[in-house]
C-alpha positions in Angstrom: 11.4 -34.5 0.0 8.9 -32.7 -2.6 9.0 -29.7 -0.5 12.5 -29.1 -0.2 13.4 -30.5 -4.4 10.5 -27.5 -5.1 12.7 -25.2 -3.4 15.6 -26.3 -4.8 15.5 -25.9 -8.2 15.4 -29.9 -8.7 13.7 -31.2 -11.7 10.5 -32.4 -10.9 10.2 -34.7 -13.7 13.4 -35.9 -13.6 12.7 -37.3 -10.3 9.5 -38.6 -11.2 11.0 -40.8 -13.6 13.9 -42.2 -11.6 11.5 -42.9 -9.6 9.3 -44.6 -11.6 12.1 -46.7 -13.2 12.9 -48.3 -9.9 9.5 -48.9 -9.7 9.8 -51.0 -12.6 12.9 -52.6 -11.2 11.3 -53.8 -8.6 11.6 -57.7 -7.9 8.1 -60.0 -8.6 4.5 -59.0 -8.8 5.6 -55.2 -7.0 6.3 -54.0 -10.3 3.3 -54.4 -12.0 1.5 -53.5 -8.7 3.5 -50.2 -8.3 2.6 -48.8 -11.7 -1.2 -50.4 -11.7 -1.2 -48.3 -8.4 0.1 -45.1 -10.0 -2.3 -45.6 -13.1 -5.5 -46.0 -10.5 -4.7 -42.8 -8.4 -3.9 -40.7 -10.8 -6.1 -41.6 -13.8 -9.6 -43.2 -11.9 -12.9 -40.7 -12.1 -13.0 -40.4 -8.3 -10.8 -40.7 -5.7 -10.4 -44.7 -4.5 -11.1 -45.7 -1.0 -7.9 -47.9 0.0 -10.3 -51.2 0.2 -11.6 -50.1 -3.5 -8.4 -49.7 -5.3 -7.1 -53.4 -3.4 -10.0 -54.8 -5.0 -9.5 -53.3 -8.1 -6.2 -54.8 -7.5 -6.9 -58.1 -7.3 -8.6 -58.2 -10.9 -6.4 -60.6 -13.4 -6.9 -60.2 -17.3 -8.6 -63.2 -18.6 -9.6 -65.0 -15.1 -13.1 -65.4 -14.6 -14.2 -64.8 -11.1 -12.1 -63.2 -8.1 -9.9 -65.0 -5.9 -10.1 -63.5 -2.4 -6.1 -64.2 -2.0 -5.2 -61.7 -5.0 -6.3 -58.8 -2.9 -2.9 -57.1 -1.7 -2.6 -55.7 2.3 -3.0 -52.1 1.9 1.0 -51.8 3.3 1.7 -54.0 -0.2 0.1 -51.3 -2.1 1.3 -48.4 -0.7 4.7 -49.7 -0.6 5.1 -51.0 -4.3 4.7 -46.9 -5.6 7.7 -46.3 -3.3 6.1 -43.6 -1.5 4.5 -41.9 -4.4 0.7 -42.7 -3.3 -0.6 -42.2 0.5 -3.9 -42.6 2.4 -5.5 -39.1 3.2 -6.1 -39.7 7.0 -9.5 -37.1 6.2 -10.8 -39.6 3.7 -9.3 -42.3 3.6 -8.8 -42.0 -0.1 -6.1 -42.7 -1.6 -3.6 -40.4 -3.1 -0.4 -38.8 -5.3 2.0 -37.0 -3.0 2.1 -33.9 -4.6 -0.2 -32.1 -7.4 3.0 -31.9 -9.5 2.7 -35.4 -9.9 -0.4 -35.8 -10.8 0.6 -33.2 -13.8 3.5 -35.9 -14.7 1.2 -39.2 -14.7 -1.6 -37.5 -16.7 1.2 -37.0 -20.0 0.3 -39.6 -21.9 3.6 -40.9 -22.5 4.3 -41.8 -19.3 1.5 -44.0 -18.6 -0.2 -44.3 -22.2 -2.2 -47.4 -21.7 -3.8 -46.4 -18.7 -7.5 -46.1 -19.7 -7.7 -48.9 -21.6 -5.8 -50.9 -18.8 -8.6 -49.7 -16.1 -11.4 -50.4 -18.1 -10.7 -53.8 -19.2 -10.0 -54.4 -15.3 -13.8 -53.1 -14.8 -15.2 -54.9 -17.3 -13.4 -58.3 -16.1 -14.4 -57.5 -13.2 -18.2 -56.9 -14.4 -17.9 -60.4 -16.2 -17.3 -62.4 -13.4 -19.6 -65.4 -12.3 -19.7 -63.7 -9.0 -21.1 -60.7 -9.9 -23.4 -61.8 -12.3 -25.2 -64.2 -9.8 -26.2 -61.1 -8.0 -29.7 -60.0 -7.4 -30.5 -57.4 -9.9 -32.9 -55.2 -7.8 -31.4 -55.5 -4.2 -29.3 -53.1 -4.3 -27.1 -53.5 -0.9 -23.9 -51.9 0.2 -21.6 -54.5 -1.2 -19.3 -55.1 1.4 -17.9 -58.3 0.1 -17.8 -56.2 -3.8 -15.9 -53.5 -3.0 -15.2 -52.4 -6.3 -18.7 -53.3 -7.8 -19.9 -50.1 -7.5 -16.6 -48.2 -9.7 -16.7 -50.5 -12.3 -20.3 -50.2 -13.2 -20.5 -46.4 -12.8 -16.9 -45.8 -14.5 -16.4 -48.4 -17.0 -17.6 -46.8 -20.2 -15.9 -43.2 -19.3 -12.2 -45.5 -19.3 -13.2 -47.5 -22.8 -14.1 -44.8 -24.5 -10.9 -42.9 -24.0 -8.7 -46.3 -25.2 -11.0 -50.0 -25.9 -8.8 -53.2 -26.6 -10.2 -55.5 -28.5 -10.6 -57.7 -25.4 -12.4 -55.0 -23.8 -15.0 -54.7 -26.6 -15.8 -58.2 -26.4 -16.2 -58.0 -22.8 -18.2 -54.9 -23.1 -20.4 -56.7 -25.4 -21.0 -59.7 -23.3 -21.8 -57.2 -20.3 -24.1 -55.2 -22.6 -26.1 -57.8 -24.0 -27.4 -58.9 -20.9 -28.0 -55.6 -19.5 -31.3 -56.3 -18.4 -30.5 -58.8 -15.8 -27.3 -57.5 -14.0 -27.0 -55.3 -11.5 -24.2 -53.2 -13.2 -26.8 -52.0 -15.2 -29.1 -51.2 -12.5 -26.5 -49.1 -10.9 -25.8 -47.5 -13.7 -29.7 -46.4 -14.1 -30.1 -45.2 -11.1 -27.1 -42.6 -11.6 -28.3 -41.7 -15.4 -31.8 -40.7 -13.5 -30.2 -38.6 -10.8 -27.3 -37.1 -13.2 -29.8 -36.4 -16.6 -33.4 -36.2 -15.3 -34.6 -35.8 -18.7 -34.0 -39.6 -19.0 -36.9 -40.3 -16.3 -39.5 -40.2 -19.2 -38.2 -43.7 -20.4 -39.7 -46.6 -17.9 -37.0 -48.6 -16.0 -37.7 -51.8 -17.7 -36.7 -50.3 -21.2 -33.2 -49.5 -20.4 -30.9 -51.9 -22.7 -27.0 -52.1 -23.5 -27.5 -49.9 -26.0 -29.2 -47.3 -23.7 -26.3 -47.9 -21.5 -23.3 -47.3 -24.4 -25.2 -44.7 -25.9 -24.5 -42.7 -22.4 -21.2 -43.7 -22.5 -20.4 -42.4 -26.4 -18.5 -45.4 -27.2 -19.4 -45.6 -31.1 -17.7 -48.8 -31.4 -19.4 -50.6 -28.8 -22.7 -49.0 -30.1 -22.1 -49.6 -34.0 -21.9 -53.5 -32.6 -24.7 -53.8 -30.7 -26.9 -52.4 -33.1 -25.3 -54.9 -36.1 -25.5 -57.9 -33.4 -29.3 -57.4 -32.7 -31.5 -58.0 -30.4 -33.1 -54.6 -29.2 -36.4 -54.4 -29.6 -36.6 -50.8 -29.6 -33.8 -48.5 -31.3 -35.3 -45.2 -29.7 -33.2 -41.8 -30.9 -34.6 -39.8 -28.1 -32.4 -41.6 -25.6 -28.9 -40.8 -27.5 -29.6 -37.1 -27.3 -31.1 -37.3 -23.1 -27.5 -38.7 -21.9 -25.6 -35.5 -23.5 -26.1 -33.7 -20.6 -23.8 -35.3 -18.4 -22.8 -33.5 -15.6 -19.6 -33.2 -15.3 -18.9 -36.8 -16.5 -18.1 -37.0 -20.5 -17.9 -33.6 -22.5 -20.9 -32.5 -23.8 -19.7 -33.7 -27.0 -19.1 -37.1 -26.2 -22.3 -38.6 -27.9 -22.2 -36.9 -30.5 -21.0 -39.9 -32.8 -23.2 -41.8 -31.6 -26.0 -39.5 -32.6 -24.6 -39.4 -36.5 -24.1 -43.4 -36.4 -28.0 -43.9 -35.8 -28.8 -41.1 -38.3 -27.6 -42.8 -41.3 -29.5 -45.8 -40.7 -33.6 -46.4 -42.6 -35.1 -47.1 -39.4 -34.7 -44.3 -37.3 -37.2 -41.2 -36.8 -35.2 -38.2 -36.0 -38.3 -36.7 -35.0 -40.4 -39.2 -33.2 -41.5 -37.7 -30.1 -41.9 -39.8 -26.4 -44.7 -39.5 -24.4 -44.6 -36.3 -23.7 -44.4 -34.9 -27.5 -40.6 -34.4 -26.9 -38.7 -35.0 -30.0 -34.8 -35.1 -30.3 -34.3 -31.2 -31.5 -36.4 -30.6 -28.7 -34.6 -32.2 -25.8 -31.1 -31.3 -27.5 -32.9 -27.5 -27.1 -33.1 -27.8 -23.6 -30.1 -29.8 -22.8 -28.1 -27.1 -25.5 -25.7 -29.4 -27.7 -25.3 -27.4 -30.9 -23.3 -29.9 -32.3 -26.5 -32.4 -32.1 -29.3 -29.5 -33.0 -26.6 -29.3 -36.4 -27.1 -32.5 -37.1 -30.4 -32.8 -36.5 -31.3 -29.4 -38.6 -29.8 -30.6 -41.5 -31.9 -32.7 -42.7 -35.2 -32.2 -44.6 -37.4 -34.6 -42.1 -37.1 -32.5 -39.1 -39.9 -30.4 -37.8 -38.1 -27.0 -36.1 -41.7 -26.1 -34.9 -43.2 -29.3 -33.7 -44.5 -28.5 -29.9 -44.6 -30.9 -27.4 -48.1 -32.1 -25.4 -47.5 -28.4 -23.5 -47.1 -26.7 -26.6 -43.0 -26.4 -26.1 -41.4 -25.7 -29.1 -37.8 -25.8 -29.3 -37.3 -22.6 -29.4 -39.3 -22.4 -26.6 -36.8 -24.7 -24.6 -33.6 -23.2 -26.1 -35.0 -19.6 -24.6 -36.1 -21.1 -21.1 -32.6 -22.3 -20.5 -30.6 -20.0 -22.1 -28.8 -21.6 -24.6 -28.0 -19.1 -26.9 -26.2 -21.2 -29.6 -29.0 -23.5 -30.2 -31.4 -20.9 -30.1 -29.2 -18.9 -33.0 -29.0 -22.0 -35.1 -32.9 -22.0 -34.8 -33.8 -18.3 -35.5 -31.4 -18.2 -38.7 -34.1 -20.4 -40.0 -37.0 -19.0 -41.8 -39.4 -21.6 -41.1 -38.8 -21.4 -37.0 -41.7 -19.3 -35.6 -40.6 -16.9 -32.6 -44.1 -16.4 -32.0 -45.2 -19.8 -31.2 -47.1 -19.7 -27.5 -47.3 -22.8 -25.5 -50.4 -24.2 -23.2 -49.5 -21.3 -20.6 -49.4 -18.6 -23.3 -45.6 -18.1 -23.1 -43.7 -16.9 -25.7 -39.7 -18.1 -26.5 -39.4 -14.2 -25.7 -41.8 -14.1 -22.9 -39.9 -16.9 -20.9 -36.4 -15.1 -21.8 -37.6 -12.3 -20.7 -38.7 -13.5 -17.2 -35.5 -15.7 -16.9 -33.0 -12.2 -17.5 -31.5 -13.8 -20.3 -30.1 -10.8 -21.9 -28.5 -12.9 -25.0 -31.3 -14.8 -25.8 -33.5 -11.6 -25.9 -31.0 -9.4 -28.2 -31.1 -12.7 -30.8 -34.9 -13.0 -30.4 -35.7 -8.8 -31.0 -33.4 -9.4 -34.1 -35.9 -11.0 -36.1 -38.2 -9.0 -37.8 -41.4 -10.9 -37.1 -41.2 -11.2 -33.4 -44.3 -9.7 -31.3 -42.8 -7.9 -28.3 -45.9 -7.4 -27.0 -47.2 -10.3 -27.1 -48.4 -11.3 -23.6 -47.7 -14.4 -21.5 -49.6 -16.1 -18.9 -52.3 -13.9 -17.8 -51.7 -11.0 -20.0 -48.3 -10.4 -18.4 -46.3 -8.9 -21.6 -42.4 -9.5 -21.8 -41.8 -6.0 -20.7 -44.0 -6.5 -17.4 -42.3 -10.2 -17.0 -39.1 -8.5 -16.6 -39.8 -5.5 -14.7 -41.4 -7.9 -12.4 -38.4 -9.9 -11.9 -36.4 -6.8 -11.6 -34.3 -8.0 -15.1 -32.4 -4.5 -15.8 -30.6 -5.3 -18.6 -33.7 -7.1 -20.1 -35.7 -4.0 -19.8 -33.5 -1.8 -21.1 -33.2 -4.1 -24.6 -37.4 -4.2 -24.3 -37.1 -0.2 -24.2 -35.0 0.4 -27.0 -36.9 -1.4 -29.4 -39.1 0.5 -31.2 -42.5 -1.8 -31.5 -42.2 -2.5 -27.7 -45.4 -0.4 -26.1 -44.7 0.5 -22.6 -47.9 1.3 -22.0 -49.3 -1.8 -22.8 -51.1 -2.5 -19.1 -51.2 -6.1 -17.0 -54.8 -7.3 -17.1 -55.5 -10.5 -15.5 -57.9 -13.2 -16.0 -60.9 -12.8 -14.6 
């Protein structure tokens, strides 16, 4: 049908929402099934097995654990969308028809409650006695809690975009006991493999807040913070879960980061282990937004090097992000010249990296060293000749207190 109305000339959404009103029309419990299907499949942060989205399903607002005979027969599901959703033989995902109608569901007036429907149904489902019997560190395939593994990876990316009021609460009652439920656990394990800057916090210090901080839900973190009962409020760990990839906009925690900043007990600048402070790991990870925030006030140290004598500069230069590494170098008291343990220079490591922009910003300042050399004696000219960086020795070449005579002359 979607082939030949394409050809046609047939309005697309006009069909879309003749079809969705007889979805609506539809006699019983298919209704609400047909459009919950529609809202899963075309609004859900990965594609749903057929067995997930049944669980998912099943889920009722306000009941308390799940009752096996809730979960619809997959020709229930399929058939209460009238046709609009199908099983991909390849992966046995589900999903739309047609891309066109994936274009029509994502309007938000067509299906404007969505996230906040799908994460309530997470969290409900997170809040059942079932689930919270299980073990928190054997971590199985969950064939009997099919949809175990969704809701605790996907819940917070859902609330933040639209949080009931019952959602909150149920968020809160999840949250607060963090540390002994194995949503939580799952969710670890992804924050390690998807920001491995968070690794330098131990396991057993992950909490609720950790947990909404990744998410950016400044509601859910405002509450948890006014409710009590961290031990530890630690800044660090709201800058670490920027870096999402491909998750939440890079953005996304920024409002989190400005709620903890107006409060008396925080140390913007207190650094973990490993001498990392927030302006430092924001430098690396490259949120300007953040390194704005943090660079505005007076108790910030721009200079302060970690235990490897990083600054973050340093870090900015290393991984190329030139808009954090502007915001730094328009400050007077940021020191281009600042070497770390190895001898490297923010230029020297742009330099060796071929980061053109970060090495035109750097040779702007007047009080840059060029020459200075790196790890054994290698100077950012060598570094990039080396690596075979054109365009980086070219910039090297043109400035005029770069010495390209100035020889390599190892250690000894």
């Amino acid at each position: 049908m979607l082939q030949k109305v394409a050809t046609t000339g047939v309005d697309l959404d006009s069909t879309y929402t003749q079809t969705l009103q007889r979805i609506r029309e539809q006699k019983g419990d298919r209704s609400r099934l047909g459009i919950e299907v529609l809202m899963w499949v075309s609004h859900a942060e990965r594609p749903l097995g057929i067995d997930e989205l049944r669980h998912a399903l099943a889920v009722e607002m306000g009941s308390t654990d799940l009752d096996p005979d809730n979960i619809p027969p997959q020709d229930t599901v399929l058939g209460s969308c009238l046709g609009l959703a199908v099983v991909d033989a390849e992966t046995s995902t589900v999903r739309l028809i047609h891309y066109t109608l994936q274009e029509y569901l994502s309007s938000p007036s067509i299906l404007p409650d969505a996230h906040k429907t799908l994460g309530q149904t997470c969290l409900t489902y997170l809040n059942y006695k079932l689930v919270k019997e299980l073990p928190v560190k054997e971590i199985s395939n969950f064939e009997d809690m099919l949809f175990l593994e969704y809701s605790s990876l996907y819940w917070g990316s859902h609330a933040k975009v639209g949080l009931s009021d019952r959602a909150k609460s149920l968020a809160l009652e999840l949250l607060n006991q963090a540390r002994s439920h194995i949503s939580a656990t799952l969710l670890i394990k992804e924050i390690l493999i998807l920001v491995p800057h968070s690794r330098s916090l131990p396991y057993h210090q992950w909490s609720g807040l950790h947990c909404a901080s990744y998410f950016g839900i400044i509601e859910v973190v405002a509450a948890l913070i006014e409710r009590g009962g961290e031990a530890v409020i630690l800044m660090k760990v709201t800058v670490w879960v920027l870096h999402r990839s491909c998750m939440l906009p890079p953005q996304g925690n920024e409002g989190v980061v400005r709620l903890l900043l107006t409060r008396d007990d925080i140390n913007p600048d207190k650094p973990d282990n490993n001498g990392r402070t927030p302006l430092s790991w924001t430098s690396q990870t490259g949120h300007e937004g953040v390194a704005n925030l943090l660079l505005a006030r007076d108790d910030i140290n721009p200079n302060k090097a970690d235990n490897n004598g990083g600054t973050p500069l340093l870090w900015a230069s290393y991984y190329k992000h030139e808009g954090v590494a502007k915001l730094l170098l328009a400050r007077n008291d940021v020191n281009p010249n600042k070497v770390n343990t190895s001898g490297a220079t923010p230029l020297s490591w742009a330099c060796s990296q071929g980061h053109e922009g970060i090495v035109k910003l750097l040779l702007k300042r007047d009080d840059v060293n060029p020459n200075m050399p790196k790890y054994l004696d290698a100077t950012p000219l060598w570094s990039a000749s080396l690596k075979g960086h054109q365009g980086v020795v070219r910039l090297l070449l043109a400035h005029k207190d770069v010495d390209p005579n100035s020889i390599y002359q190892p250690h000894s």
